[in-house]
VMD Tcl script that draws the C-alpha trace (Angstrom):
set ca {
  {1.35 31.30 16.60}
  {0.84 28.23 14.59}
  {3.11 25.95 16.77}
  {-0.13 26.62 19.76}
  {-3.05 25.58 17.72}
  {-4.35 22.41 18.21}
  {-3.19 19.48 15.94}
  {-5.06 18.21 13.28}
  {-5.77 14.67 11.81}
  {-8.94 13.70 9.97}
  {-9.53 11.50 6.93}
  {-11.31 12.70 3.94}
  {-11.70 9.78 1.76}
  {-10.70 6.43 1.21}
  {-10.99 5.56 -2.40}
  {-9.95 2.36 -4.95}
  {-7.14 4.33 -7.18}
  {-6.49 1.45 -9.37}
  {-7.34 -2.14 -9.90}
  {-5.83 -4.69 -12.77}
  {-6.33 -7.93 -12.78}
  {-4.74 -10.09 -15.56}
  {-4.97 -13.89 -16.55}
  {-2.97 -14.01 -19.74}
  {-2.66 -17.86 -19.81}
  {-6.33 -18.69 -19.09}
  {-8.20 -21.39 -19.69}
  {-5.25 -23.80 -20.03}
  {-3.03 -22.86 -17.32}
  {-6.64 -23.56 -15.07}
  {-6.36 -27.24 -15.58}
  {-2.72 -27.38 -14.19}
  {-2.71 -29.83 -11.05}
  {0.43 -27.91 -9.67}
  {0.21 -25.26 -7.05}
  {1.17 -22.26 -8.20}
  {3.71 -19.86 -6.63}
  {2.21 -16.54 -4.95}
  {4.50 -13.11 -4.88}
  {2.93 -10.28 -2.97}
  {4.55 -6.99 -2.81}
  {3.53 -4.40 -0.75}
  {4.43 -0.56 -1.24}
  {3.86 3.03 0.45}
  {3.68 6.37 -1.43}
  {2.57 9.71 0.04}
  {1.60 13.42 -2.06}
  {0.77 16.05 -0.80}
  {-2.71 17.36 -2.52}
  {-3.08 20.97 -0.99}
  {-2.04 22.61 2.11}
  {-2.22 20.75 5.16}
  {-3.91 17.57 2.83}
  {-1.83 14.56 1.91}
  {-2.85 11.65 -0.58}
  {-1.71 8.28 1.24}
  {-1.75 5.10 -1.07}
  {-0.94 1.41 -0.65}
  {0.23 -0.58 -3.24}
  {-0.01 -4.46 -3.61}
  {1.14 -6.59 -6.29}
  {-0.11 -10.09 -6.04}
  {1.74 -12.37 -9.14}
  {0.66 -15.88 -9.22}
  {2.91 -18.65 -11.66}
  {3.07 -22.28 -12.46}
  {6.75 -22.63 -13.36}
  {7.16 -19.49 -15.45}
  {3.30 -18.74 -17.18}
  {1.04 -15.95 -14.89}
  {-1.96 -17.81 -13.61}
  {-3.30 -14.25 -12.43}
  {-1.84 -10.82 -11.63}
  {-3.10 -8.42 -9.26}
  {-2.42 -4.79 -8.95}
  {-4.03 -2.52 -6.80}
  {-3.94 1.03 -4.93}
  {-5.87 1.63 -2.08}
  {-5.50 5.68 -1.47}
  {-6.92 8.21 0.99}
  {-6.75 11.93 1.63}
  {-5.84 12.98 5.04}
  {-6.24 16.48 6.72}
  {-3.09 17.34 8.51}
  {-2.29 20.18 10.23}
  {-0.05 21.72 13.19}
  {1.62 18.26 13.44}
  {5.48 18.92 14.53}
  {7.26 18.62 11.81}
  {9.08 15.49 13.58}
  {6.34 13.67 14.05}
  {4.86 14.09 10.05}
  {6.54 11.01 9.00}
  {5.29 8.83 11.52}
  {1.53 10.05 10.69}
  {2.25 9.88 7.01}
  {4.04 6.64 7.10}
  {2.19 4.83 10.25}
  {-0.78 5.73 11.09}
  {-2.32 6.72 7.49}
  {-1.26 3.25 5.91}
  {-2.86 1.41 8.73}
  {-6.45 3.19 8.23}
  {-5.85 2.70 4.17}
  {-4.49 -0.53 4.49}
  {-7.65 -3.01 5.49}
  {-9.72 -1.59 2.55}
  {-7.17 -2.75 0.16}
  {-7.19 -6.43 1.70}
  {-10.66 -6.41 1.42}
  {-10.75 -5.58 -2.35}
  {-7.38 -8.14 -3.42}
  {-9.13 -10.86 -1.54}
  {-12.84 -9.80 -3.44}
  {-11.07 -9.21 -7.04}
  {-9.27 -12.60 -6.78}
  {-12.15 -14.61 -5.75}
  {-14.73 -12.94 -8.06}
  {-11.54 -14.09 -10.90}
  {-12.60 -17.96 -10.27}
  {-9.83 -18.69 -7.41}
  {-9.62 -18.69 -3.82}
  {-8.85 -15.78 -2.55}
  {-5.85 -14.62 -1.43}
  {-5.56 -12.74 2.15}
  {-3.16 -10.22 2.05}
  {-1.27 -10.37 5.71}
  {-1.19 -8.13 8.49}
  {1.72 -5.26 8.01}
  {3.33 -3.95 11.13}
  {3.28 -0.45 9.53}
  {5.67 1.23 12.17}
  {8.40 -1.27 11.70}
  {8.10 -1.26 7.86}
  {8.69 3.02 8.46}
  {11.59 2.57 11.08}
  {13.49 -0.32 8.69}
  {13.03 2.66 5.60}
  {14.24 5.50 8.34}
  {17.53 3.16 9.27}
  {18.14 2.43 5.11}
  {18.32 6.14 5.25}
  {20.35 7.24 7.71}
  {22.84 4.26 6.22}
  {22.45 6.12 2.84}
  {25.58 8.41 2.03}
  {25.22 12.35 3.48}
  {24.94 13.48 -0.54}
  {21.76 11.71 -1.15}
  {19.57 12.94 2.14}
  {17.17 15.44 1.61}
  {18.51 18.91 2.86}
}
mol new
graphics top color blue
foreach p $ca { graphics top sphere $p radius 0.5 }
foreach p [lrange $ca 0 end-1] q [lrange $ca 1 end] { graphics top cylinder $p $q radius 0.2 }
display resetview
C-alpha cells in the first residue's frame, strides 16, 4: 500500500529562473541627492514537473524611485525541484508552501543583494520571511473566500 511506504523529501536542484535588472533613467537620475524609495515584493508559485516532483519558485520584485523616475528594477526567480512522495495529502501544502520556500529562499537573497551591488548601488538585503505564517495568512484568505471559488 502506498499510504505504508516511507515519505519522501529530497531536493534536486536549485537554479536562477530569471533575472532583470533595469535602470531606465541612468546616468542622470545617479546624481540625485534624494533617497530613493525601495518596494520589495515577495511571491510563491508551485508546478508540479512529473510525478511525485514539484518546481518551487520565489519571486522578488525590488522597484527603486526618486519621486516617480525608476532608479533600478529588480526581478528575480529563485526555483528548485523537489522530490516528493508518500507525503499525506494534508500535509503537501505545508511542504510545498513552507518548507520548500525556506530552502529556495536564501539563494535568491544572495543573488538580489549580488545583482544590485554589481549595478553600482548598495545592495539591498532582502529580509527574513516567516514562510509558515505567510502560508497560514493565504490558508485563512481562503477559507474566507466564498464556497464557489474553492477548489473541489
Amino acid at each position: 500500500m502506498a499510504d505504508q511506504e516511507n515519505p519522501v523529501f529530497q531536493i534536486q536542484r536549485v537554479y536562477l529562473k530569471d533575472l532583470s535588472l533595469e535602470q531606465p533613467n541612468s546616468p542622470a537620475i545617479l546624481l540625485e541627492a534624494e533617497q530613493p524609495n525601495v518596494d520589495i515584493q515577495i511571491g510563491v508559485e508551485a508546478a508540479p514537473a512529473a510525478e511525485g516532483i514539484f518546481e518551487i519558485a520565489v519571486t522578488a520584485t525590488v522597484h527603486t524611485k526618486i519621486k516617480d523616475k525608476t532608479v533600478f528594477l529588480v526581478e528575480a526567480k529563485q526555483a528548485g525541484i523537489f522530490e516528493i512522495r508518500n507525503v499525506p495529502e494534508d500535509q503537501m501544502g505545508a511542504v510545498i508552501g513552507i518548507a520548500c520556500p525556506q530552502i529556495v529562499y536564501p539563494y535568491l537573497r544572495g543573488n538580489v543583494a549580488d545583482i544590485i551591488n554589481r549595478a553600482g548601488f548598495p545592495p539591498v538585503h532582502l529580509a527574513e520571511i516567516n514562510f509558515q505564517a505567510m502560508y497560514e495568512q493565504q490558508q485563512a484568505q481562503a477559507a474566507e473566500a466564498p464556497s464557489s471559488q474553492l477548489p473541489q
